[in-house]
VMD Tcl script that draws the C-alpha trace (Angstrom):
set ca {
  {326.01 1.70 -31.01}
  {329.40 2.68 -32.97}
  {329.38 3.10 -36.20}
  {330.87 1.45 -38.52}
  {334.09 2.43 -41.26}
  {335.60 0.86 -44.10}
  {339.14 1.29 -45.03}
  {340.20 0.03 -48.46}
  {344.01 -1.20 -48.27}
  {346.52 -2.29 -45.52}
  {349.12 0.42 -46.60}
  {350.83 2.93 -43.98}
  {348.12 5.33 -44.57}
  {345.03 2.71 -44.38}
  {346.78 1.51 -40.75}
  {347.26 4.67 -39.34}
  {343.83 5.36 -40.56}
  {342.44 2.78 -39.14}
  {343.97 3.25 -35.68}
  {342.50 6.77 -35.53}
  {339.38 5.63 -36.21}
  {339.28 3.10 -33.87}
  {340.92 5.55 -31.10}
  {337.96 7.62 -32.27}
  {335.34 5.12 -31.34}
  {334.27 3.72 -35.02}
  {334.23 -0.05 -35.31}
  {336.37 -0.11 -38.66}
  {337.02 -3.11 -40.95}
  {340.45 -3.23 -43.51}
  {340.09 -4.85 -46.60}
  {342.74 -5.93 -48.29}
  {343.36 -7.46 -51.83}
  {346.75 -8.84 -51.38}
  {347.56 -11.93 -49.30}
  {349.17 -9.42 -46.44}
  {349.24 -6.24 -44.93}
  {351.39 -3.25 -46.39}
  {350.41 -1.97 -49.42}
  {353.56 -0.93 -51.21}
  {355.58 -1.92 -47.39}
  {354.68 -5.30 -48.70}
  {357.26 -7.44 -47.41}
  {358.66 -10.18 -49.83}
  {360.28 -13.34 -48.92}
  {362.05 -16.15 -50.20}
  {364.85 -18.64 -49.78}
  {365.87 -17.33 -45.87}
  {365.59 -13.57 -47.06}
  {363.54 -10.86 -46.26}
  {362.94 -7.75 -48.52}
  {361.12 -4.74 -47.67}
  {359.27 -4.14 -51.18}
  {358.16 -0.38 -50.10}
  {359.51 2.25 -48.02}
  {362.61 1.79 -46.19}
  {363.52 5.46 -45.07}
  {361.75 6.59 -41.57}
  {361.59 9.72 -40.53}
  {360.03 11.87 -37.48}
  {359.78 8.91 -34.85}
  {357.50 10.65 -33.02}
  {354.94 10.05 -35.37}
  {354.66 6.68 -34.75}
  {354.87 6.97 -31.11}
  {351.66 8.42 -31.65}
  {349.78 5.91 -32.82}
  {351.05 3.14 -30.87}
  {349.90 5.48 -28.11}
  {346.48 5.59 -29.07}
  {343.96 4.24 -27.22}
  {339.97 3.21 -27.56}
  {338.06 6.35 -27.54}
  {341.11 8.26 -26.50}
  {341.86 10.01 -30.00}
  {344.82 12.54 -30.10}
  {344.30 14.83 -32.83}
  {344.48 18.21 -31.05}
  {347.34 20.65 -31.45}
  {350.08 20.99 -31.03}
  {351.60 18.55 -33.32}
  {355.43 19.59 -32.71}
  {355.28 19.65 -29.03}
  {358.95 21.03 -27.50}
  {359.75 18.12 -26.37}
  {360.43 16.53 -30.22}
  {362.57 20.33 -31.19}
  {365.79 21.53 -31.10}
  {369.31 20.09 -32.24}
  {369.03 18.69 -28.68}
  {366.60 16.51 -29.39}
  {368.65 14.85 -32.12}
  {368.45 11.40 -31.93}
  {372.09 9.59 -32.95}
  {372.50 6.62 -30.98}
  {370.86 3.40 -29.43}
  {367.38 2.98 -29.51}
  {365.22 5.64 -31.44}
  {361.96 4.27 -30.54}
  {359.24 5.89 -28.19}
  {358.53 3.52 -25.05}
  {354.98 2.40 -26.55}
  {356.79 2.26 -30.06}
  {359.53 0.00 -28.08}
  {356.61 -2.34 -27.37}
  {355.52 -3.07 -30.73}
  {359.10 -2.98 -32.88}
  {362.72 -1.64 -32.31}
  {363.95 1.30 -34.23}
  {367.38 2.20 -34.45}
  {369.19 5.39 -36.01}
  {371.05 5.06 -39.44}
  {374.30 6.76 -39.77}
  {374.99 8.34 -42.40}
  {371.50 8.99 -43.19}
  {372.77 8.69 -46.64}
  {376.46 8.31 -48.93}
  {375.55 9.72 -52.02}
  {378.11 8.45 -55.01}
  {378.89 10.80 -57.71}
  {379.90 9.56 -60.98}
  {383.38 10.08 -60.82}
  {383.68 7.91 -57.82}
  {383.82 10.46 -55.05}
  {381.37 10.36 -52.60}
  {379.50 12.32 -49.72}
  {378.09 10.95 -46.48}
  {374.89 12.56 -45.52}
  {374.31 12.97 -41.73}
  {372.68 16.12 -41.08}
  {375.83 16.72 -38.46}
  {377.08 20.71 -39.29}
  {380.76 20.12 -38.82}
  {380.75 16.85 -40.76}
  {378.58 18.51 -43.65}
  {380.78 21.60 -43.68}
  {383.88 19.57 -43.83}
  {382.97 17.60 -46.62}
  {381.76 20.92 -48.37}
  {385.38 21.99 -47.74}
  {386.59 19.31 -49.59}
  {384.32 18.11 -52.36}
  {383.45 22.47 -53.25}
  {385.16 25.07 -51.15}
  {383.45 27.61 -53.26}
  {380.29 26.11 -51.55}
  {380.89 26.81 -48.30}
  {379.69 30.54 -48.08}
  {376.23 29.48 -50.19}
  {375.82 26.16 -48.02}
  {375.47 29.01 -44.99}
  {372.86 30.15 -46.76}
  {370.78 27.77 -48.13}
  {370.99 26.00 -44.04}
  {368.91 29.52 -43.37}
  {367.06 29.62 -45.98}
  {365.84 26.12 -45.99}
  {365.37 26.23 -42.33}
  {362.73 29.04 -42.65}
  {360.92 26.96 -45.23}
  {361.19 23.88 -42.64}
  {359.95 26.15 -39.83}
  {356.83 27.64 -41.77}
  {355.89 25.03 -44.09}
  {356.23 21.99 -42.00}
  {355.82 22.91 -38.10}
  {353.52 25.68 -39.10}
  {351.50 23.97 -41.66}
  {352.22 20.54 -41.55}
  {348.46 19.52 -40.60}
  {347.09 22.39 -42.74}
  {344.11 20.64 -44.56}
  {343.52 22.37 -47.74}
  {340.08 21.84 -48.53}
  {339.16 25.08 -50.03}
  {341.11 27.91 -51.79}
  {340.58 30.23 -49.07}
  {342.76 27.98 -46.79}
  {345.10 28.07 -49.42}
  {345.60 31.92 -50.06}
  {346.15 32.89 -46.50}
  {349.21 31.11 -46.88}
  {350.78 31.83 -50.24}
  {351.88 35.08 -49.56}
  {354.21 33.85 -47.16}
  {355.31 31.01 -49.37}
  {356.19 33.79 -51.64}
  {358.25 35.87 -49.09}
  {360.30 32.63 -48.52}
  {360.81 31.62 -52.50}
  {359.06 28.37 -51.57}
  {356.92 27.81 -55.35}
  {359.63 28.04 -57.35}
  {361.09 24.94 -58.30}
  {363.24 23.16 -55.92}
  {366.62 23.36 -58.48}
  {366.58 26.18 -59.28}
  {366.13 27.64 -55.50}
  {369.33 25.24 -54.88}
  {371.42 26.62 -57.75}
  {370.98 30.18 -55.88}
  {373.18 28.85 -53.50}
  {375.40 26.40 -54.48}
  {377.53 26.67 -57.81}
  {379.07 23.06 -58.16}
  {376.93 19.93 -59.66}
  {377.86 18.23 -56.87}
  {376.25 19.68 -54.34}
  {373.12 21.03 -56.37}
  {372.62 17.42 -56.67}
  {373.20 16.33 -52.91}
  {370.78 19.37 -51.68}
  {367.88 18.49 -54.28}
  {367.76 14.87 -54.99}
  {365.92 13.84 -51.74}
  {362.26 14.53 -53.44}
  {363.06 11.72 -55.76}
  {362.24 9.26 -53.12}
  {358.47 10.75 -52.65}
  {358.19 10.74 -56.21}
  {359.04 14.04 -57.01}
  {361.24 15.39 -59.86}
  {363.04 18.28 -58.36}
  {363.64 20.32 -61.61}
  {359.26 20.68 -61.19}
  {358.52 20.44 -57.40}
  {358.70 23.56 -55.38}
  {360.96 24.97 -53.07}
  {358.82 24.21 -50.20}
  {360.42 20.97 -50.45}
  {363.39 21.71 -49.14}
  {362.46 21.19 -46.04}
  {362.75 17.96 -46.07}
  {366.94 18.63 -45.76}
  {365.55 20.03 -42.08}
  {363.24 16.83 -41.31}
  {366.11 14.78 -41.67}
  {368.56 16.80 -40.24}
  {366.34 17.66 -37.09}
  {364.93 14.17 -36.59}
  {367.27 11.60 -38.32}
  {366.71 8.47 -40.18}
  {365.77 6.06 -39.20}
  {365.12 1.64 -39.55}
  {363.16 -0.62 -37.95}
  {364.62 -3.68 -37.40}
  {363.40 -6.55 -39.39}
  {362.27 -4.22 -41.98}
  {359.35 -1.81 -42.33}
  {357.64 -4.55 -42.39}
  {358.10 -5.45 -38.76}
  {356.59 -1.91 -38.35}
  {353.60 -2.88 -40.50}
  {353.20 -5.71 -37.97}
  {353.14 -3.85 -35.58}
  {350.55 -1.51 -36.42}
  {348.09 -4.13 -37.34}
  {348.93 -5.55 -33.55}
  {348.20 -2.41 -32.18}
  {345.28 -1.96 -34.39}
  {343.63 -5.70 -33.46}
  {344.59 -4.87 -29.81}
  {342.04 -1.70 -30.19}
  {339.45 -3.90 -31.72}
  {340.03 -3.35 -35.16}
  {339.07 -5.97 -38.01}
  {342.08 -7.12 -40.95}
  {340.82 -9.12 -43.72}
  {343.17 -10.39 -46.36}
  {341.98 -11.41 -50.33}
  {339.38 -8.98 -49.76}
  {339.24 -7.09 -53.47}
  {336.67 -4.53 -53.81}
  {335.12 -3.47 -56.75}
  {333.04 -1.05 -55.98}
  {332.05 2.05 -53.45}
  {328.49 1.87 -52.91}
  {326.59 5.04 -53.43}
  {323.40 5.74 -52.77}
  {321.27 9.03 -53.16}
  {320.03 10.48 -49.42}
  {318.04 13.61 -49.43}
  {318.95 14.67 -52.50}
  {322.87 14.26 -51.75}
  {325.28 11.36 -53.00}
  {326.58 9.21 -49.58}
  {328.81 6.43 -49.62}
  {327.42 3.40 -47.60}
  {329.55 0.51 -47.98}
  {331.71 -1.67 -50.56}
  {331.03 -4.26 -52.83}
  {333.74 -7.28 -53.29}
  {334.81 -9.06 -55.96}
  {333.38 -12.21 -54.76}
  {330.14 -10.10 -54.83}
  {330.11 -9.68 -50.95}
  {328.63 -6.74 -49.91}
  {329.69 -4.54 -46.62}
  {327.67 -1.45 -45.39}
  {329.32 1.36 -43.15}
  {328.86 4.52 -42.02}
  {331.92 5.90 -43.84}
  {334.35 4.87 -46.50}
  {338.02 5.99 -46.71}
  {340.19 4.88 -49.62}
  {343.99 4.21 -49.05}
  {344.16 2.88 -53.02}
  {345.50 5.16 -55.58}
  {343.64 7.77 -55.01}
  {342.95 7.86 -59.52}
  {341.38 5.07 -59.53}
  {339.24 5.36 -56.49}
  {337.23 7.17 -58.42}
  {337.69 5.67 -61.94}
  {337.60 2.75 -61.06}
  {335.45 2.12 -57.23}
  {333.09 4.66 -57.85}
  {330.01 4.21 -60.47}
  {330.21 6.68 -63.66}
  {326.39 7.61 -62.74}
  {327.56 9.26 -59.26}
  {330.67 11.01 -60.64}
  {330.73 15.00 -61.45}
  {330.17 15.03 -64.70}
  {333.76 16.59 -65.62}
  {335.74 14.90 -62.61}
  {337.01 11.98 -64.64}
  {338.58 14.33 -67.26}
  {339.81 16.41 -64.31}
  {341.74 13.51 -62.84}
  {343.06 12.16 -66.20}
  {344.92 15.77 -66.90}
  {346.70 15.33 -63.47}
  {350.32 14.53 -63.94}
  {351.44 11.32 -62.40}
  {354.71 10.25 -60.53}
  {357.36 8.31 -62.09}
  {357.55 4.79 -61.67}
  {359.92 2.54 -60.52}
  {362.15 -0.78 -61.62}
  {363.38 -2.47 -58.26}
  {365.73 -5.64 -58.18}
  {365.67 -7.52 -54.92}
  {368.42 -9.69 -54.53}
  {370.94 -11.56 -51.95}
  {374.65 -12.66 -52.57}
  {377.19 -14.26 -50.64}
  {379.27 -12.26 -48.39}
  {381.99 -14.62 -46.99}
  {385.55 -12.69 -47.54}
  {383.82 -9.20 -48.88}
  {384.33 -5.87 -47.95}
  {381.86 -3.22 -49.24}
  {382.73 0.63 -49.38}
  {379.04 1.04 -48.89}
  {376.15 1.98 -46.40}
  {372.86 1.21 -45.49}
  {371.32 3.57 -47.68}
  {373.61 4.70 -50.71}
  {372.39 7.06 -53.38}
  {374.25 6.79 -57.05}
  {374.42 9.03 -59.20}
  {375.02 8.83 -62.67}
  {376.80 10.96 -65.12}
  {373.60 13.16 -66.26}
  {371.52 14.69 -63.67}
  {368.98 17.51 -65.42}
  {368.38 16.14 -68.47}
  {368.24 12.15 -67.01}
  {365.43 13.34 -64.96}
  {363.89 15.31 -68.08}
  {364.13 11.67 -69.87}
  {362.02 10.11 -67.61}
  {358.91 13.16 -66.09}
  {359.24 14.32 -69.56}
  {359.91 12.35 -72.63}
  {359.32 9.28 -70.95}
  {361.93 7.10 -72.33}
  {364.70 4.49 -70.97}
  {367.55 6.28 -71.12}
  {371.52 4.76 -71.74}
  {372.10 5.73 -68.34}
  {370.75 5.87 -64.93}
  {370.86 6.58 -61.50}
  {369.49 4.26 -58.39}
  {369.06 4.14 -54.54}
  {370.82 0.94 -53.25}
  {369.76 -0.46 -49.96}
  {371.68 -2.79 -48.30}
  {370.00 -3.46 -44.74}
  {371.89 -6.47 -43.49}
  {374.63 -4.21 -43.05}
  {372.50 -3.19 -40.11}
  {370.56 -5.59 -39.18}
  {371.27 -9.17 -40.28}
  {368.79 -10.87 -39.65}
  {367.24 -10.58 -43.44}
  {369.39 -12.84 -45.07}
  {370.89 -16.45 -44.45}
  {373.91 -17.07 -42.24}
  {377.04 -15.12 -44.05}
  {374.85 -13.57 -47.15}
  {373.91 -10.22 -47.85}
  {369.61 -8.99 -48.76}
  {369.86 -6.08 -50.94}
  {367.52 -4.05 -53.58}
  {368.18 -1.39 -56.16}
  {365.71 1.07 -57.28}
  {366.12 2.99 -60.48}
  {363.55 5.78 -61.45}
  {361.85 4.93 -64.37}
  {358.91 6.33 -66.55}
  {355.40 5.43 -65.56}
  {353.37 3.15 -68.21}
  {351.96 6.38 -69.91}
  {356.03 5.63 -71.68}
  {354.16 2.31 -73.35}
  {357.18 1.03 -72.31}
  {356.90 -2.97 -72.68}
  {358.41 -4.18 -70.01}
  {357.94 -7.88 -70.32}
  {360.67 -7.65 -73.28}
  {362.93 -5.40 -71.97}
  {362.92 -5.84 -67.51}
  {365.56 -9.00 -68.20}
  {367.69 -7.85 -69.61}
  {367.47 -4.16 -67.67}
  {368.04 -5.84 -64.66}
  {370.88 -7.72 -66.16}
  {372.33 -4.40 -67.09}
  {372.22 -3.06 -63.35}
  {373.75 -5.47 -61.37}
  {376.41 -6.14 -64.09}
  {376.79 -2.09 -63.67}
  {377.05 -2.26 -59.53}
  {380.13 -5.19 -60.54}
  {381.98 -3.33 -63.08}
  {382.06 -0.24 -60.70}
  {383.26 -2.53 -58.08}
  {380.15 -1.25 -55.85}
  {380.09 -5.34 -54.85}
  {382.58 -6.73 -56.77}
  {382.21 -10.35 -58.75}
  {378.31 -9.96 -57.58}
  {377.15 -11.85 -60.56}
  {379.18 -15.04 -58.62}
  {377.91 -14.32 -55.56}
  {374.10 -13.94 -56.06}
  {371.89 -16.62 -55.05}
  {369.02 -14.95 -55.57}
  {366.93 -12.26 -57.84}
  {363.76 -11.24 -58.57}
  {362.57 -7.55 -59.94}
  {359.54 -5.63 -60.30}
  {358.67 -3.30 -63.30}
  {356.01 -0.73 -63.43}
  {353.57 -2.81 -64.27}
  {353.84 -4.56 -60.75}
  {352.30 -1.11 -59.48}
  {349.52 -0.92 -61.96}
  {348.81 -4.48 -61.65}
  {349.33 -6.11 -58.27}
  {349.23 -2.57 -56.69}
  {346.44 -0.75 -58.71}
  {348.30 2.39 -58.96}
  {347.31 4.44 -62.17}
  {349.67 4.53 -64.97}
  {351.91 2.21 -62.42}
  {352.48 5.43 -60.83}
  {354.89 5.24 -57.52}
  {353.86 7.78 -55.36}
  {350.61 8.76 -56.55}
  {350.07 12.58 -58.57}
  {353.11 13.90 -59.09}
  {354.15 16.59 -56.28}
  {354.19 19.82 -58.66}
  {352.90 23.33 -57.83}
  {349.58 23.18 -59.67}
  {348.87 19.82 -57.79}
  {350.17 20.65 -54.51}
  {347.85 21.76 -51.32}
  {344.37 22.67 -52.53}
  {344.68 21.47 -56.13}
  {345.78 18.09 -54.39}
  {343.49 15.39 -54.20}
  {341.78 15.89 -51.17}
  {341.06 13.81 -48.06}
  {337.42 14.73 -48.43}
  {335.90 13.44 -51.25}
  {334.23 16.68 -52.86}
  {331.32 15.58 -54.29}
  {330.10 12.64 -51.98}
  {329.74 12.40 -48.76}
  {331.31 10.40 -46.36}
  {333.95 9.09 -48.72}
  {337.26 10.07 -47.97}
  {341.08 9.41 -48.99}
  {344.25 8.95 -47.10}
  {347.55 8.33 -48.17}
  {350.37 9.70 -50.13}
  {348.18 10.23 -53.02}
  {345.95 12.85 -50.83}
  {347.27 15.91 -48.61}
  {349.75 16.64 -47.77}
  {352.36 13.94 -49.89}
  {354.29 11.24 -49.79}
  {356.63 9.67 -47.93}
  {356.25 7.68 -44.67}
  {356.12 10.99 -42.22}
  {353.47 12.68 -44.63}
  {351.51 9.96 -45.08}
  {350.89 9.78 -41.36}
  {350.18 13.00 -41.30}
  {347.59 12.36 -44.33}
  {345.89 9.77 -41.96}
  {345.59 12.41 -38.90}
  {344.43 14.97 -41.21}
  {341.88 12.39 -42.50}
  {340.84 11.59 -39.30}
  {340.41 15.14 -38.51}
  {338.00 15.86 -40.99}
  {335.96 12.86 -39.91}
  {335.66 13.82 -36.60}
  {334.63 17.23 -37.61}
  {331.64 15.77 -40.13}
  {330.54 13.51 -37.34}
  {330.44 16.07 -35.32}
  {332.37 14.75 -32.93}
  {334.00 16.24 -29.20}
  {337.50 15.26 -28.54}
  {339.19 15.67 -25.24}
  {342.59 15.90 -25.48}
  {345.25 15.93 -22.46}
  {344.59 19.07 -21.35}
  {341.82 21.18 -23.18}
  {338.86 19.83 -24.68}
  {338.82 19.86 -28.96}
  {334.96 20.85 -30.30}
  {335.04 19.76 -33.89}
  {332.22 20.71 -36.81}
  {331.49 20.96 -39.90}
  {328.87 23.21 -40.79}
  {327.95 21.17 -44.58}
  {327.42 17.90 -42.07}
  {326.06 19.25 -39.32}
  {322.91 17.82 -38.66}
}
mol new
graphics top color blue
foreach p $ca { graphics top sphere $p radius 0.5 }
foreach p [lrange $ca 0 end-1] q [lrange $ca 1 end] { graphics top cylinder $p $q radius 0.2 }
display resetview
């Protein structure tokens, strides 16, 4: 008889989860608290528009042509995970359809060029694409003196990409050991010290010290404090594109929970819970099931948590089965930043915008704006957002002749006390009035016919993040691999995590590889045999052997 696993939340990382498990022969149940599947790639809609209210950036296709390709007792989860055929600038994907053919089954994804234009506050501007000529020319033009260090930093940052994420990508740090065989080459490469001041070795002009660091922003990272390591993520891009699926990430989410129904897998929606049951078996703590909020209660074999993975433990898991210093432990972890995001559509009969589908703008401080909001915590004058305008690609999302859009400004997370049930009106006010006066979509404040914005209490409330966190712990050294929360609950078995809150991060292509690396770790305490295509995968565990 299979056993039986329960994942807590519908998110990208409970999904892929999910699938795995299924693949892997568990009969697995999804609970979910909100009224649909996503998590934060909740999809929000209203008066004929569609907004993604979660991830909109997709990277490394090939990742999800893995799990649509999974099949009922058919796992994949041996190496290697960068086969040859997904490598080289070859393999560069920069036209029609970007898709895998069981991906093509499920949704349509389509390459976005530029991958970015990134504004600078003077009203000059740089289009992202990851093409060398293109890059080098606009180098040329925006800092000359750059040209020589961009040379550089390409081989530098490739030999972080090359080692850190095709290397070690699937690395599961769940002891120090695993983590000390492999600092001494993240030392040889300059890969722990922080990310800004690695790209100041190379580049002398604020310009382009901002376009080569900002990127760990959108995973939550401030890239004055994350390390070098993340510059790799210049090389996922660059080497695999970005990407959109049409109709939104949330036509992906769809997807997966097709794919995940198809393999026999159970969804249920309004499905709260309020507690992981734990129970004492020979001598050792073991998580056996959930409790609801309705006071239903669900046994399994196995529990993994997609929720912030905090309060999985502060708030899911009983005080009286808790290591007796772990809630003090978690509480001194630094959390991400949060967000304020203002979804909106306008008319766009007789416009033409100077913009693309993703656009990056940049404000007129750069080091000390992000200092105002990891460190003092405080809503500064200024600001800087991510505008995403998707009906320029796909328009679909919005009425007949109108635009969808949404904004997203980094903010402080609610350890600011920040009260933003005063202050979000008129906020937002102040940031579309901004995008008008800069003539980003000029007489916008005419043209909308619709608004609505979420604050950071939306991800501490409706989203039980911690703090209203965005992304989970924030991505700095001392909380990065083994000092990570890990995808193995330490202390009780059969409780794990997944998502970008766990190992290895966030971001869409990490937090699939969180899944596979939770799914991984399963099979090995299970004590499970995989065949893969070609060689068959023994998997143990000597602490869960039985």
């Amino acid at each position: 008889m299979a056993k039986k696993a329960v994942v807590i939340g519908s998110g990208i990382g409970g999904l892929a989860t999910a699938l795995r498990l299924q693949s892997l022969g568990f009969d697995s149940v999804i609970l979910e608290q909100m009224d649909g599947p996503g998590g934060r790639a909740y999809v929000h809609k209203a008066e004929g528009f569609t907004f993604d209210m979660g991830p909109t950036v997709l990277t490394v296709p090939h990742f999800i042509e893995e799990l649509f390709s999974l099949e009922r007792n058919l796992p994949n989860l041996e190496e290697p995970d960068f086969p040859s055929s997904v490598l080289g600038d070859d393999k560069r994907i920069r036209t029609g359809i970007s898709g895998g053919p069981n991906t093509s089954r499920y949704v349509k994804i389509r390459p976005i060029l530029p991958f970015y234009r990134i504004y600078f506050d003077d009203g000059s501007y740089f289009d992202y694409d990851g093409d060398p000529i293109s890059t080098r020319e606009q180098i040329k033009q925006l800092a000359p003196e750059d040209l020589e260090g961009y040379e550089r930093f390409h081989e530098a940052a490739r030999a972080i990409f090359e080692r850190g994420f095709i290397e070690l990508g699937y690395t599961y740090f769940g002891d120090l050991n695993s983590m000390f065989r492999v600092v001494p080459d993240l030392l040889k490469l300059d890969a722990v010290k922080p990310l800004f001041s690695f790209v100041k070795r190379y580049f002398k002009s604020d310009k382009m010290r901002q376009v080569f660091s900002f990127e760990p922003l959108l995973v939550g990272g401030n890239p004055l404090r994350v390390p070098a390591i993340y510059a790799m993520i210049h090389f996922v891009e660059k080497t695999w594109g970005i990407h959109f699926a049409m109709g939104g990430t949330g036509s992906l989410i769809s997807g997966l929970v097709q794919k995940y129904q198809e393999l026999g897998g159970e969804i249920r929606y309004g499905a709260k819970v309020e507690k992981i049951k734990v129970q004492r078996i020979e001598g050792k703590k073991q998580a056996t099931g959930v409790r609801l909020a309705t006071g239903e209660e669900i046994s399994a074999d196995l529990v993994v948590s997609n929720a912030d993975a905090t309060l999985t433990y502060l708030k899911l898991i009983d005080p009286a089965y808790r290591t007796w210093n772990r809630d003090s432990l978690i509480k001194l972890r630094k959390q991400s930043m949060s967000l304020f995001v203002i979804y909106f559509g306008f008319r766009a009969e007789g416009l033409e915008l100077n913009l693309q589908h993703h656009n990056i703008i940049l404000g007129p401080r750069y080091e000390e704006l992000l200092t105002d909001i990891f460190d003092r915590k405080i809503l500064a004058e200024d600001f800087s957002q991510y505008l995403h305008i998707p009906t320029l690609t796909d328009p679909s999302l919005a009425p007949p002749g109108h635009h969808a859009a949404y904004t997203l400004i980094p903010v402080p997370h609610n350890g600011s006390k920040l009260n933003w049930s005063v202050i979000g009106n008129d906020f937002a006010t102040k940031i579309l009035r901004f995008l008008e006066e800069k003539a980003y979509i000029p007489d916008l404040q005419d043209r909308l016919v619709y608004q609505k914005f979420v604050t950071p209490d939306y991800f501490q409330n409706d989203l039980a993040s911690y703090l209203g966190n965005g992304f989970g712990v924030e991505p700095i050294l001392r909380q990065s691999a083994f000092f990570r929360p890990h995808n193995r609950s330490e202390d009780i078995r059969n409780l794990y995590l997944v998502g970008q809150g766990t190992q290895p991060g966030g971001g869409t292509p990490s937090v699939m590889m969180s899944a596979k690396m939770t799914a991984r770790v399963i099979a090995q305490d299970f004590d499970l045999s995989l065949q893969g295509d070609n060689n068959p995968v023994e998997l143990s565990h000597p602490e869960f052997a039985q």
